[in-house]
C-alpha positions as CSV (number, residue, x, y, z in Angstrom):
1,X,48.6,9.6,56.6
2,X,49.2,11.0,53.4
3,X,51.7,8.6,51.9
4,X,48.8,5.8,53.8
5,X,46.2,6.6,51.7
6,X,48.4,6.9,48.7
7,X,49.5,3.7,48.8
8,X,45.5,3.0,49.0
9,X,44.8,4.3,45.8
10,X,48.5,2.9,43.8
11,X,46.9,-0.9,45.1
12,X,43.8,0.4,44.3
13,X,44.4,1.4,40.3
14,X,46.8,-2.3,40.3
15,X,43.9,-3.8,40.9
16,X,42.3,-2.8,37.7
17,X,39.5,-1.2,39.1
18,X,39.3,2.2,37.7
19,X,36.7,4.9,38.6
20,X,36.4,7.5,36.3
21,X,35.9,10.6,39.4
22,X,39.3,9.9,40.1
23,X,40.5,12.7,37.6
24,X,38.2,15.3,39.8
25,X,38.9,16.6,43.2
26,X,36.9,14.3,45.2
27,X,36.8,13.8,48.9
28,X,38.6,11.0,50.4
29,X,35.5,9.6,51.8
30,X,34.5,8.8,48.4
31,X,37.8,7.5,47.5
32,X,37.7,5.3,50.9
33,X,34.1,3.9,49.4
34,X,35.7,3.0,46.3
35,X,38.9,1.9,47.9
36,X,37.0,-0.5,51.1
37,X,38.5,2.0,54.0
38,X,37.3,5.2,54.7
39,X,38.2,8.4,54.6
40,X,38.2,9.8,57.8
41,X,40.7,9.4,60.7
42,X,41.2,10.6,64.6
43,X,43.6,13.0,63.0
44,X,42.3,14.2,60.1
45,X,38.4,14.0,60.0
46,X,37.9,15.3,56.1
47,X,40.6,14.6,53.5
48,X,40.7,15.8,49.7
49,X,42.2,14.4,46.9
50,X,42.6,15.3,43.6
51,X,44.9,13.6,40.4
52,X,45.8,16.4,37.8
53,X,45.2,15.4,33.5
54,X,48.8,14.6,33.8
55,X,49.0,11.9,36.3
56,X,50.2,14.1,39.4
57,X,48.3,13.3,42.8
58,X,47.8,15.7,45.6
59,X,45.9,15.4,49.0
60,X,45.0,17.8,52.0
61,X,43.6,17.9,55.3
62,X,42.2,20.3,57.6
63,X,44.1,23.1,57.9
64,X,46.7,21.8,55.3
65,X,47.4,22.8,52.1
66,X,47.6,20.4,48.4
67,X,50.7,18.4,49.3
68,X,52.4,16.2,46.7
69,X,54.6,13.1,48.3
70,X,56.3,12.9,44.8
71,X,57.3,14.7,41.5
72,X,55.1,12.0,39.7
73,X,53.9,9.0,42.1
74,X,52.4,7.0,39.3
75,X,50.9,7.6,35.5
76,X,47.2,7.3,36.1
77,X,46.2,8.5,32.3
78,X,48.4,5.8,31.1
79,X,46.9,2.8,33.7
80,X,43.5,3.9,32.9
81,X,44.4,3.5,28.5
82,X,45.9,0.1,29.7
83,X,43.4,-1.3,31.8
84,X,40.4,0.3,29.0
85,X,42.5,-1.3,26.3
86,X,42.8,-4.9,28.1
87,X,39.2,-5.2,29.0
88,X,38.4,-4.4,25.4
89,X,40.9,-7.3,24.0
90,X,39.0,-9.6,26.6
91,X,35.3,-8.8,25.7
92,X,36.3,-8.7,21.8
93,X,38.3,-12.2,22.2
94,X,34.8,-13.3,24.6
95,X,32.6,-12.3,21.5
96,X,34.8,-13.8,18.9
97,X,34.8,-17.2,20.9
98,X,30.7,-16.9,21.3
99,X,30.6,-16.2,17.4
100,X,32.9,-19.0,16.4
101,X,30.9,-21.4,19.1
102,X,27.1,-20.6,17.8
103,X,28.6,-20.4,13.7
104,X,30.3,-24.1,14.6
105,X,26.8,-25.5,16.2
106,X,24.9,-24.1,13.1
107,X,26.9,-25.7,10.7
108,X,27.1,-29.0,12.8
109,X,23.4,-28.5,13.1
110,X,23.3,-27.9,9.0
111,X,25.2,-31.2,8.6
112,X,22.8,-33.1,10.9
113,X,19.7,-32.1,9.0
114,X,21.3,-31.7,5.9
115,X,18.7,-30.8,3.1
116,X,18.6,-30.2,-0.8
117,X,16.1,-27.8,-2.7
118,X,12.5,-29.1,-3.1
119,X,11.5,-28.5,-6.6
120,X,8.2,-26.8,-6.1
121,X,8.9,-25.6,-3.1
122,X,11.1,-23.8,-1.1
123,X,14.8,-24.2,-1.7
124,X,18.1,-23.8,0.7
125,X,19.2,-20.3,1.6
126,X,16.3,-19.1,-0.9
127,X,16.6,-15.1,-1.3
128,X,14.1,-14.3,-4.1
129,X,10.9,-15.4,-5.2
130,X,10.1,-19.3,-6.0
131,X,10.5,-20.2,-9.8
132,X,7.6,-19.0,-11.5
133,X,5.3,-22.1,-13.4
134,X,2.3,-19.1,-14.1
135,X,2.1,-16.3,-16.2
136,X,1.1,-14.5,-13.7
137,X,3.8,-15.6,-11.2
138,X,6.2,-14.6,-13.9
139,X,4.9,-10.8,-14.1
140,X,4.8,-10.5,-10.4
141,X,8.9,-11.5,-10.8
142,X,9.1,-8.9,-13.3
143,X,7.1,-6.5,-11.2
144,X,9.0,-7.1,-8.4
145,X,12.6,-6.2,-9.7
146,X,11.3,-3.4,-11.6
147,X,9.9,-1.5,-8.5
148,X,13.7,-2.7,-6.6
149,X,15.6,-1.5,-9.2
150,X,13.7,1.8,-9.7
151,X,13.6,2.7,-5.7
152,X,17.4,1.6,-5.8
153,X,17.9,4.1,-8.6
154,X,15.8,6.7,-6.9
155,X,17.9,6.1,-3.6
156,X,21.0,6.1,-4.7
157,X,20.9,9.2,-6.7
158,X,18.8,11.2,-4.0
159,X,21.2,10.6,-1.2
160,X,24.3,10.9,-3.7
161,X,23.2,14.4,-4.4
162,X,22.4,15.2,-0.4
163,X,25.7,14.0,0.7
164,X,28.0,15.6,-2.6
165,X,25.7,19.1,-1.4
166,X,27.0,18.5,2.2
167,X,30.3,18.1,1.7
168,X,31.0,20.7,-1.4
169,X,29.0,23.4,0.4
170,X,30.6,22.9,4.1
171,X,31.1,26.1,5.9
172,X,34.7,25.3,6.4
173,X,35.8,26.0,3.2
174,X,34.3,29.1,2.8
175,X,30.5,28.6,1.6
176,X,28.1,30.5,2.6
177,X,24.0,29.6,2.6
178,X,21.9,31.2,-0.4
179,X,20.2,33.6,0.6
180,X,16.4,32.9,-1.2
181,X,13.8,31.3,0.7
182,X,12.1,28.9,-1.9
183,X,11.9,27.9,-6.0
184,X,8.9,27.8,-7.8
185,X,10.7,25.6,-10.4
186,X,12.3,23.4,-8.0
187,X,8.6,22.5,-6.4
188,X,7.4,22.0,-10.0
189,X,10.4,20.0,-10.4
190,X,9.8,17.6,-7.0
191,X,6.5,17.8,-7.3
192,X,5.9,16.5,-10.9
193,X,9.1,14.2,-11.1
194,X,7.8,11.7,-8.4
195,X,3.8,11.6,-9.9
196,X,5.5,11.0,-12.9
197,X,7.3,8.2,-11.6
198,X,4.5,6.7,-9.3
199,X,2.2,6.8,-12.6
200,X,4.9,4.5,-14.7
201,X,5.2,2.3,-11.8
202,X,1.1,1.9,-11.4
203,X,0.2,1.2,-14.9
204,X,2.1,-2.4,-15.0
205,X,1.1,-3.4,-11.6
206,X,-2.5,-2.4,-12.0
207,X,-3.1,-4.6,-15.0
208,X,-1.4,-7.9,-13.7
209,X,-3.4,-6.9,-10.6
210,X,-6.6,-7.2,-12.8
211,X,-5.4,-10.5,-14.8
212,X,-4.9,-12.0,-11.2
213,X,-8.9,-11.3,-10.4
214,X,-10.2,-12.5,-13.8
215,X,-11.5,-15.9,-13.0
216,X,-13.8,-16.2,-15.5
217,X,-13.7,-19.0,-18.3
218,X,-12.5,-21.4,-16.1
219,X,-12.1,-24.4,-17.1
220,X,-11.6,-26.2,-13.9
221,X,-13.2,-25.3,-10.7
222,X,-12.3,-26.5,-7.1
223,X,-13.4,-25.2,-3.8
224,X,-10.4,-25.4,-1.1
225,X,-11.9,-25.3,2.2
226,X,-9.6,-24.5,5.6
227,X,-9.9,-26.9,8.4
228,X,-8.3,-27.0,11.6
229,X,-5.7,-28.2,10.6
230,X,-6.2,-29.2,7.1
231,X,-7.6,-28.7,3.7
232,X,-11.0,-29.8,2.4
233,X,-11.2,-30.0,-1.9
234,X,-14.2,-30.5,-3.7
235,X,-14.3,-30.4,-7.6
236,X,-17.2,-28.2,-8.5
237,X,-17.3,-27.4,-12.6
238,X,-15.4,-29.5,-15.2
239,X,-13.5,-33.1,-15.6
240,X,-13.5,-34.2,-12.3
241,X,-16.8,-32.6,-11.1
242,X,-18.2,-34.4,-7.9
243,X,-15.1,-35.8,-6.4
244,X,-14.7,-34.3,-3.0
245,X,-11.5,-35.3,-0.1
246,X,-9.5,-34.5,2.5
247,X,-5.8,-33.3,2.5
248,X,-3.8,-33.9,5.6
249,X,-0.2,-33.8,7.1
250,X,1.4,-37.3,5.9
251,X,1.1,-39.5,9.7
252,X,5.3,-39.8,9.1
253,X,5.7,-36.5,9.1
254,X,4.0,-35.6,12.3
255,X,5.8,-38.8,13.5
256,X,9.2,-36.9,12.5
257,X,7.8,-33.4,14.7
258,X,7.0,-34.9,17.2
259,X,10.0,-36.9,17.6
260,X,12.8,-33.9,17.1
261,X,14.1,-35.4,14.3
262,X,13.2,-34.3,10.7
263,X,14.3,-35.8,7.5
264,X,14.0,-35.4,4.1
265,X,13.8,-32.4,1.7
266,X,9.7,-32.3,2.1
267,X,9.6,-32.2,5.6
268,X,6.5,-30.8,6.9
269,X,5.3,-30.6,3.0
270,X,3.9,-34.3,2.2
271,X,0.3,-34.8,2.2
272,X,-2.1,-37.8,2.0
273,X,-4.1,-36.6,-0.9
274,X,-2.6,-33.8,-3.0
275,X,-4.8,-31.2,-4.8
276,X,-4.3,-32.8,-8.5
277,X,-4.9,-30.7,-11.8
278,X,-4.6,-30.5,-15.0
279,X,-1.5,-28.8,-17.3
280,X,-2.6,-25.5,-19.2
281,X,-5.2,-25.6,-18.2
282,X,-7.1,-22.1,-16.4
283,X,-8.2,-23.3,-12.8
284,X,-10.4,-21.0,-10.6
285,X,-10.0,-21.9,-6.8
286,X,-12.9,-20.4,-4.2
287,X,-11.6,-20.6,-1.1
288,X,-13.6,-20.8,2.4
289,X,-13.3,-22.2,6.0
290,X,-15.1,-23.8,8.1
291,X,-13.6,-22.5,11.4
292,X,-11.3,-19.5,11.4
293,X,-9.2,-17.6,8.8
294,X,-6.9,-20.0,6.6
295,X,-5.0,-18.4,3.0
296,X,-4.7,-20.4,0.1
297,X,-1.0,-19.8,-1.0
298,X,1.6,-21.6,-4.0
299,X,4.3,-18.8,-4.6
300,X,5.0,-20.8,-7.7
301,X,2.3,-20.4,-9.1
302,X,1.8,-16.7,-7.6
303,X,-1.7,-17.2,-5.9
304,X,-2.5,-16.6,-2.2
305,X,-6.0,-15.9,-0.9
306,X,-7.8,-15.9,2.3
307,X,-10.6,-18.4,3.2
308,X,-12.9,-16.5,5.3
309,X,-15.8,-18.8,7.2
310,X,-19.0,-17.5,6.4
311,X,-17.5,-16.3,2.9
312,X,-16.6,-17.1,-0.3
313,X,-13.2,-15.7,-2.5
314,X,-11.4,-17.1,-5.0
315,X,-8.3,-16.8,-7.4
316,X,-6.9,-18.8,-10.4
317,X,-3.9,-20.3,-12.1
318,X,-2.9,-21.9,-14.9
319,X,0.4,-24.1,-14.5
320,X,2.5,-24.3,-17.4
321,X,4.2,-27.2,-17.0
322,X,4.2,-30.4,-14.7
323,X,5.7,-31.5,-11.7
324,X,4.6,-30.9,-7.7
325,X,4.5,-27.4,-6.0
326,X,3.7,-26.7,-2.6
327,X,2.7,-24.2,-0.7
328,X,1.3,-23.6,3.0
329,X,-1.5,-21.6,4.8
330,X,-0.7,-18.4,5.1
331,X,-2.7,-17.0,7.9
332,X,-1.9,-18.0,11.7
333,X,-4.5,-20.5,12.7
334,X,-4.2,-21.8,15.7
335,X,-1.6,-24.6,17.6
336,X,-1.1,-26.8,14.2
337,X,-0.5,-23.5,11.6
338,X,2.7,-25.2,10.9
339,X,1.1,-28.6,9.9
340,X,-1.1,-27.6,7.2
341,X,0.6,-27.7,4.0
342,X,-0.5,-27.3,0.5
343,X,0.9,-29.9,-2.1
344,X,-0.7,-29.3,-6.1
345,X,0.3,-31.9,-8.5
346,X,0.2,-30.7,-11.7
347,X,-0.8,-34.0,-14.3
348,X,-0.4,-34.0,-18.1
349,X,-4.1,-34.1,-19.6
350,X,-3.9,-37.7,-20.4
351,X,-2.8,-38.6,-16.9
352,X,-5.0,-36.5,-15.0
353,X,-7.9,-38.0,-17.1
354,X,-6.7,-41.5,-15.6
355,X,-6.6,-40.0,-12.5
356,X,-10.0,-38.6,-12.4
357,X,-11.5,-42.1,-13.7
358,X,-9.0,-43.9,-10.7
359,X,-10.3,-41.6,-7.8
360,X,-14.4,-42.1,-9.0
361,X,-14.0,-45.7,-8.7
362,X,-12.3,-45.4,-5.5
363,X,-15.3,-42.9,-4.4
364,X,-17.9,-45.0,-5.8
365,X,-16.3,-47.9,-3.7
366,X,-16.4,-45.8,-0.6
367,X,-19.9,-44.8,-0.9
368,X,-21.3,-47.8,0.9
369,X,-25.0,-48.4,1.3
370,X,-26.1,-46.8,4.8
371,X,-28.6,-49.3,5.1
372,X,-25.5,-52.0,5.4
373,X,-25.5,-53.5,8.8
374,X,-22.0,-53.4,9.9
375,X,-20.0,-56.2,12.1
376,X,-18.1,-54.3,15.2
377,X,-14.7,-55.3,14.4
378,X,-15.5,-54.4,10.8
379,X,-16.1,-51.0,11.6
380,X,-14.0,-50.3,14.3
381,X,-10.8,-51.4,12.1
382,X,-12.6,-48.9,9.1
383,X,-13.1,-46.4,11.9
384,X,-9.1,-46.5,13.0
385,X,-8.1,-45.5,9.6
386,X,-10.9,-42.8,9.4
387,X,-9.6,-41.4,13.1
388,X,-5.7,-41.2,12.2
389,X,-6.2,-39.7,9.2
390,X,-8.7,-36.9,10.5
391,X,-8.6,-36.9,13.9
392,X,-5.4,-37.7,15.2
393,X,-3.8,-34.7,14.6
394,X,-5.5,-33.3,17.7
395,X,-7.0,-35.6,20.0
396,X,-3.5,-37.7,19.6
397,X,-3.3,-41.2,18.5
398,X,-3.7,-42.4,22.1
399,X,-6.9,-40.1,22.5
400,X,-5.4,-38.2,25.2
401,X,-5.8,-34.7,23.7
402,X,-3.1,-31.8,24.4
403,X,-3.9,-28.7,26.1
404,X,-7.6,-27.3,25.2
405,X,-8.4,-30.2,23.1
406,X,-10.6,-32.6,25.1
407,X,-9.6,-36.2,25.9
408,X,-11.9,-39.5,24.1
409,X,-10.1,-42.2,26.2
410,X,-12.5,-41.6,29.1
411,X,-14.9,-39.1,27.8
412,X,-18.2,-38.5,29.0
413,X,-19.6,-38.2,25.9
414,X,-18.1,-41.2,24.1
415,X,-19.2,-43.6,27.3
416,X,-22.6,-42.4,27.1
417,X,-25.1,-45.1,26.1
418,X,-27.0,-42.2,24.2
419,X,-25.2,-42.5,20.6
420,X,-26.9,-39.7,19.2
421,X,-24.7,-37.3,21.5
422,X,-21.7,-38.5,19.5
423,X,-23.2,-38.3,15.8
424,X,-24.2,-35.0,16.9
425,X,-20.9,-33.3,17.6
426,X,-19.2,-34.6,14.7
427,X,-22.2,-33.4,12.5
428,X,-22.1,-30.2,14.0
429,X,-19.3,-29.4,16.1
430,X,-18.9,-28.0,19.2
431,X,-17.1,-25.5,21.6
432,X,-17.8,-22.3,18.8
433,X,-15.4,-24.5,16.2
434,X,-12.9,-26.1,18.2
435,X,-14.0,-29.0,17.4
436,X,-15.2,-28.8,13.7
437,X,-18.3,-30.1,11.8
438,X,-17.1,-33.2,9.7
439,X,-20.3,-33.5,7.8
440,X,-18.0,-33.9,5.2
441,X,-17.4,-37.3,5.9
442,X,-19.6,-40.3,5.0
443,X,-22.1,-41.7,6.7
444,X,-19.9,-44.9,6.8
445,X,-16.8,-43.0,8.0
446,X,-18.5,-41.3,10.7
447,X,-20.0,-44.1,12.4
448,X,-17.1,-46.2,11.6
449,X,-15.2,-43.9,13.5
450,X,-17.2,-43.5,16.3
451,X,-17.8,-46.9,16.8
452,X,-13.6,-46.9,16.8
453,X,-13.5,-44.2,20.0
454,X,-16.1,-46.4,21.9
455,X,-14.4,-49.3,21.5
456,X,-10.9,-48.2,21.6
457,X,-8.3,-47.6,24.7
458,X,-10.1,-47.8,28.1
459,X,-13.2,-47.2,26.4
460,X,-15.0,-50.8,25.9
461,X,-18.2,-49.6,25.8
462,X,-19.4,-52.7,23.3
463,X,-21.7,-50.0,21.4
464,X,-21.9,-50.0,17.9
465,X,-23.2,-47.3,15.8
466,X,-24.7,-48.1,12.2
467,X,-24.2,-46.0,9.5
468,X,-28.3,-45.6,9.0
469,X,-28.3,-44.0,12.3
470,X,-25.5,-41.4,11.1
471,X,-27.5,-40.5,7.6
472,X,-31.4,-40.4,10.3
473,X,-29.4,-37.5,12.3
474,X,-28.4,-35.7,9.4
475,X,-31.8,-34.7,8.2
């Protein structure tokens, strides 16, 4: 019986299948557990084993003493270091074949989508700030590595003086503890040396904080409004004062999402109608929303600020040289946070003049009489552009919608024969700001494009809506 359930445990550790209560005296009914049999026979009802730390192994029975069928049966120390040790090479050689499988997809991945840095915007494998165009950016930089390389300096010599204590003043050589309780210096010392420090790092940081708040003499003023999910700019004070338009995700870009299958080094970046301004010159941005909380942010040119609805805030910058920067709302905003980018396109003062005098004519065109009396296909095709640049982002270009943004193809309210219901949400808006007001539009544009929705897809309603109706609902 003995040699029996010897035999037992030799197939047993063979197997590979070590159980660490084998090096205690154990009953053979938990051996027979881990072996599959069990411990108990006709003959002998209770058996104990037990393996010494050298390898020997002993069982008894009832009424038997430890009995030993050899000097030394087998080496279990040295199975168990050979089993431990082989399971180890197989779960490190498992890792390393894991690691070299995800590194190879990444860099397959890389060379699928391969991208160059954006000037103005965010570069490949980017570690520090963007490349300063402000003042202002620039003392930030400066800031920055001045606190890093003081709190390195700080750590290094803090923990280097912990750790040389520690080792020079181990009990094992022969130190013993001091025996006073406290210093009156040393808390001076500690006490004064970090205030000190905290002062010299405060003075620098406070006064770039105040130069970043200063928006007075302006000499440009623009109002950046959040939208869900874009950005509304309207050119309060200075050259350029009354022009007023919409910035939205470029249509190719979304196409690109949407598809899987990005390309180019602006992905998710391009705009319809960037924020345009003029170099050197000082230009004070009040941000706002319309729905929920949006933040203004270029890291170029070091400015980010929160656009609060119900409130106004604002910042400033002044670029010091030309070229595009972008930047991207800062604050999660819903579904579409990733598609609402910022793109500034910093002109010469000659060319933004030009510009300013290009986009008045194109405004002046725009602003059609709303007493014109439109044709239906006339305004429906106007309407189409008006609804994929505005409202396609959400309500899809097949007017489907997506999750809790309602369908048009088949909507009640777009079937109705009462118009008004129409002019009213987009005036106003609806659902507490999931849909938002577009008052911002024209009079032209809105009934353009909701003469496009009732006329468009399933909807063949044959209704028209004039742009003099639109501008009777506003007031």
């Amino acid at each position: 019986m003995i040699a029996s359930a010897l035999r037992k445990i030799k197939t047993f550790l063979k197997s590979g299948k070590i159980r660490g209560y084998f090096v205690r005296p154990v009953r053979l009914a938990h051996l027979g557990l881990a072996l599959g049999t069990s411990g108990k026979s006709a003959d002998h009802p209770v058996w104990q084993g037990r393996i010494t730390k050298k390898g020997h192994a002993y069982l008894r029975g009832p009424g038997l003493g430890w009995q030993q069928p050899g000097p030394k049966v087998w080496d279990l120390t040295e199975t168990w270091k050979f089993v431990r040790t082989m399971k180890n090479i197989s779960r490190k050689l498992a890792s390393l074949l894991s690691r070299v499988g995800i590194f190879t997809g990444m860099m397959l991945a890389t060379a699928a989508h391969a991208v160059n840095d954006l000037p103005g915007g965010p570069a490949v494998n980017q570690l520090n700030f963007a490349p300063p165009v402000t003042k202002i950016a620039e003392q930030q930089h400066w800031l920055h590595w001045m606190m890093l390389i003081i709190c390195t300096v700080i750590f290094v010599a803090v923990f280097s003086v912990m750790f040389y204590s520690i080792w020079k003043h181990r009990k094992s050589v022969g130190h013993k503890p001091a025996t006073f309780s406290e210093s009156v210096t040393v808390e001076i010392l500690w006490t004064a040396a970090p205030f000190l420090i905290v002062i010299l790092m405060a003075l620098p940081a406070t006064k770039v904080l105040v130069a970043q708040k200063d928006t007075t003499n302006a000499d440009l003023t623009v109002k950046a409004t959040g939208y869900q999910w874009k950005w509304g700019y309207d050119y309060l004070k200075g050259e350029g004062e009354g022009l007023s338009y919409i910035s939205t995700l470029d249509s190719t870009q979304r196409a690109m999402s949407d598809a899987g299958k990005p390309e180019g080094d602006n992905y998710l970046l391009k705009v319809d109608n960037p924020l345009v301004v003029p170099v050197g010159k000082k230009v004070r941005v009040i941000t706002t929303a319309n729905d929920v909380i949006h933040a203004f942010m270029v890291p170029a040119f070091g400015i980010k600020q929160d656009a609060i609805p119900g409130f106004v805030r604002d910042t400033w910058f002044r670029a010091e040289k030309t070229g595009d920067f972008y930047g991207q709302c800062a604050e999660l905003c819903g579904k579409e946070h990733a598609y609402m980018p910022i793109h500034v396109k910093v002109l010469s003062a000659e060319d933004y003049s030009k510009w300013v005098e290009g986009e008045k004519k194109k405004q002046a065109a725009k602003a059609d009489d709303p007493s014109k009396v439109w044709a239906l296909d006339d305004l429906a095709k106007r309407g189409e552009k008006v609804y994929a640049a505005n409202c396609a982002a959400c309500h899809q270009a097949n007017g489907k919608g997506a999750g809790p943004i309602k369908p048009l193809d088949g909507s009640a309210v777009v079937l109705d024969s009462d118009k008004l219901k129409q002019v009213a949400v987009l005036l106003n808006g609806q659902n507490n700001g999931a849909m938002p007001s577009w008052k911002q539009l024209s009079d032209t544009e809105i009934a353009a494009v909701i003469t496009f929705t009732k006329n468009n897809w399933s909807n063949k309603t044959g209704q028209i809506v004039q742009p003099a109706e639109v501008l009777a609902a506003r007031k």
